[in-house]
BAVEX-191695 format. One record per residue: residue number from 1; chain; x, y, z of N, C-alpha, C in turn. Coordinates in pm, whole numbers, m for minus. Each point is the difference from the previous one (the first is absolute). Layout:
BEGIN
R  seq  mol  nX  nY  nZ  caX  caY  caZ  cX  cY  cZ
R  NUM  A  X  Y  Z  X  Y  Z  X  Y  Z $
...
//
This chain:
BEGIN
R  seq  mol  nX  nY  nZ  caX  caY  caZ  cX  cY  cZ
R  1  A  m422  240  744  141  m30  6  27  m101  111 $
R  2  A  m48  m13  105  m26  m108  102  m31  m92  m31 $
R  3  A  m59  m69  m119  m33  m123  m52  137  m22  m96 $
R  4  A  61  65  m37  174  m20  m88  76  m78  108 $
R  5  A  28  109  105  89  m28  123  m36  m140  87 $
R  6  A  m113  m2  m25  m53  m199  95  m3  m33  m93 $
R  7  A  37  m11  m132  28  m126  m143  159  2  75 $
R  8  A  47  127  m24  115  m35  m38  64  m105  148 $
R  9  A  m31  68  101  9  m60  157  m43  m178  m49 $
R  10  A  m107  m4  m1  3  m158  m41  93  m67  m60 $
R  11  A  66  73  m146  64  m116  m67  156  14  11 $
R  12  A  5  72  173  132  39  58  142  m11  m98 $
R  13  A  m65  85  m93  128  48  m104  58  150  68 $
R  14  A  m26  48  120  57  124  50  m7  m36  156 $
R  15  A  159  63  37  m46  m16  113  m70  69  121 $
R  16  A  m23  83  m60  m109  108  82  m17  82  m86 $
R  17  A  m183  5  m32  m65  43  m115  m180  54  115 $
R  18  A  45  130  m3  m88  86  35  m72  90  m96 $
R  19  A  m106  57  77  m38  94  m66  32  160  37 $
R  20  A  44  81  m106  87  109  79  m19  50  98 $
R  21  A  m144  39  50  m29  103  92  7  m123  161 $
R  22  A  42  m94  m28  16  m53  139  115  m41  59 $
R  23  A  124  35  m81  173  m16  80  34  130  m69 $
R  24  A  85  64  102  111  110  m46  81  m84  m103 $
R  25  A  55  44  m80  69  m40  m126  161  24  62 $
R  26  A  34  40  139  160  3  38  8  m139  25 $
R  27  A  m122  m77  78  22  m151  114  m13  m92  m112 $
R  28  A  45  m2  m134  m58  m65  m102  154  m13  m120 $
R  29  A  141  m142  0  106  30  m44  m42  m51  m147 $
R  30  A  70  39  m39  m16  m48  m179  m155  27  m54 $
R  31  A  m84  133  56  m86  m4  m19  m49  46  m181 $
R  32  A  m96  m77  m82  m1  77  m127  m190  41  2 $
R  33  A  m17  87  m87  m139  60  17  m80  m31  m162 $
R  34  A  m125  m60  50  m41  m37  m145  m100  156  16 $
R  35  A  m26  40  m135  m70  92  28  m132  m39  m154 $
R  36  A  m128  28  13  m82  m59  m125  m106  131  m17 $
R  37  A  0  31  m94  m80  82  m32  m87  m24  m110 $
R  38  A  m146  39  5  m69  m89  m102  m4  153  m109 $
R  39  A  9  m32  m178  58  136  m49  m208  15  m82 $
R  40  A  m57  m77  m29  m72  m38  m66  m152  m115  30 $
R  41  A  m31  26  15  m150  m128  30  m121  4  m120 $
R  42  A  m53  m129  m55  m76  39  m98  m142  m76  55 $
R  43  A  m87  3  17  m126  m93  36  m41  m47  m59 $
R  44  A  m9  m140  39  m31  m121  m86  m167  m9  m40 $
R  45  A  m15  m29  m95  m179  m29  m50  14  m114  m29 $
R  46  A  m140  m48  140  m31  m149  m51  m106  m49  m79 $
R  47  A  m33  112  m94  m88  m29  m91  106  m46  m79 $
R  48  A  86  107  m64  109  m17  m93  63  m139  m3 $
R  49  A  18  m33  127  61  m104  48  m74  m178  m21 $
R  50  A  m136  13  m12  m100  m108  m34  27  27  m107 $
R  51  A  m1  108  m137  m27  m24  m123  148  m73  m66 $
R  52  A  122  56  68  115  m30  m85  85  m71  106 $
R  53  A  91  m66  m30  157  m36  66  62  95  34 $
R  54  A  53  120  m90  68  101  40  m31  125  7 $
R  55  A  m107  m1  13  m52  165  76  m85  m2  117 $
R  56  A  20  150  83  m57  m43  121  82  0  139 $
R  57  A  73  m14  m15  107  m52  114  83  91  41 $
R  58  A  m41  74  164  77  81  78  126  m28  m32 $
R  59  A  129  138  4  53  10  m68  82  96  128 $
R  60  A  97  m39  53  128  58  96  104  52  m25 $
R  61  A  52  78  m1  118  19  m57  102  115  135 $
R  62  A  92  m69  50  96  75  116  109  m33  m36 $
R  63  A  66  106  14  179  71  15  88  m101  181 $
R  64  A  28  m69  m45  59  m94  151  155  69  m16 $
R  65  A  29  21  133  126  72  m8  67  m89  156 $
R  66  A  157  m43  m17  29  m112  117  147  96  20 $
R  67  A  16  131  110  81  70  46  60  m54  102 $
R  68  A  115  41  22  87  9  129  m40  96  124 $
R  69  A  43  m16  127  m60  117  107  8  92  m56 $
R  70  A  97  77  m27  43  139  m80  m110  52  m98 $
R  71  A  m79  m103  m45  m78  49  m147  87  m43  m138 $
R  72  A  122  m15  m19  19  m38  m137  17  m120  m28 $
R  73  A  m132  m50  m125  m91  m77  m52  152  m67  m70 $
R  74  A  m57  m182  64  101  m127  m7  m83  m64  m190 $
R  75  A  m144  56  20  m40  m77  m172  m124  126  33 $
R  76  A  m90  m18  m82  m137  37  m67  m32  m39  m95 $
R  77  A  m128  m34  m22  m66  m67  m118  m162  88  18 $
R  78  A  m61  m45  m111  m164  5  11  m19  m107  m42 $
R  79  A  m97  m55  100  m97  m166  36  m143  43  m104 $
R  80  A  m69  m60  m37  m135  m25  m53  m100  m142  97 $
R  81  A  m90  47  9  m83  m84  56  m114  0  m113 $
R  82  A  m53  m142  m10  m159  19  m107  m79  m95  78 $
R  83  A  m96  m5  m25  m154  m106  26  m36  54  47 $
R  84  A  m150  m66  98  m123  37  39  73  73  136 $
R  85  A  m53  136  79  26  66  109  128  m37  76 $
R  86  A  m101  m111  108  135  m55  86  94  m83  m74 $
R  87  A  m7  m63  m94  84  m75  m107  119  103  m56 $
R  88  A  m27  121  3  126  67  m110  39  72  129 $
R  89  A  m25  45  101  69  45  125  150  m159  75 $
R  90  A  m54  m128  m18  76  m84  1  70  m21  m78 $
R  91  A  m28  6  m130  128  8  m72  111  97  m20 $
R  92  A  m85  86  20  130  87  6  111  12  156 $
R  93  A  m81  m60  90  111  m34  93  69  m82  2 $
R  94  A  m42  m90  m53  86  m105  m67  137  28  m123 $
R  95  A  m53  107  m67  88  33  m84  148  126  33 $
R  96  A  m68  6  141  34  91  81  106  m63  94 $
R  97  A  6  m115  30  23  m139  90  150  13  m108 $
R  98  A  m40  m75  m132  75  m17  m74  154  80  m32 $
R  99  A  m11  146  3  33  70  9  123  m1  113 $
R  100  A  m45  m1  99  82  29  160  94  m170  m24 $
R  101  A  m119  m101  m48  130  m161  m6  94  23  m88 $
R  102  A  m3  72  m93  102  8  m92  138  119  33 $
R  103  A  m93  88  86  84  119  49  94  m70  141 $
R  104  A  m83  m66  58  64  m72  144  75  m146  16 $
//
């Protein structure tokens, strides 16, 4: 989750974007809480993956939920991530990304 929070810090679309366990959530105004839970993971075969185009390919699937301090949820969706390992973990943060620009 520390690698979300320094994307998001870089492309200073928030203006203070932590990771929870390091600010009290009072010193923090207009604060909203992304919360991601992965519901599903499938492991990719790269045999599968040499023989065909579309089989093979790790397979992500998380419940993204973008709450208020209080807890009641501003959107939720479920993101999908696919490709090789680290490839479908990026996409789905990306799709995850997507999510919060459209919500924010």
């Amino acid at each position: 989750m520390r690698s979300w929070s320094r994307k998001f810090r870089e492309r200073r679309s928030f203006a203070t974007c932590t990771a929870a366990e390091t600010v009290g959530q009072g010193s923090v105004p207009h604060l909203v809480v992304l919360r991601v839970e992965v519901e599903s993971f499938k492991k990719g075969n790269e045999r599968e993956r040499e023989l065909t185009m579309v089989a093979g390919a790790t397979v992500i699937t998380a419940s993204a939920q973008i709450c208020t301090r209080d807890g009641v949820p501003l959107v939720q969706g479920e993101r999908t991530g696919k490709g090789e390992n680290l490839e479908a973990a990026g996409k789905l943060a990306k799709n995850v990304a997507k999510l919060v620009r459209q919500t924010l």
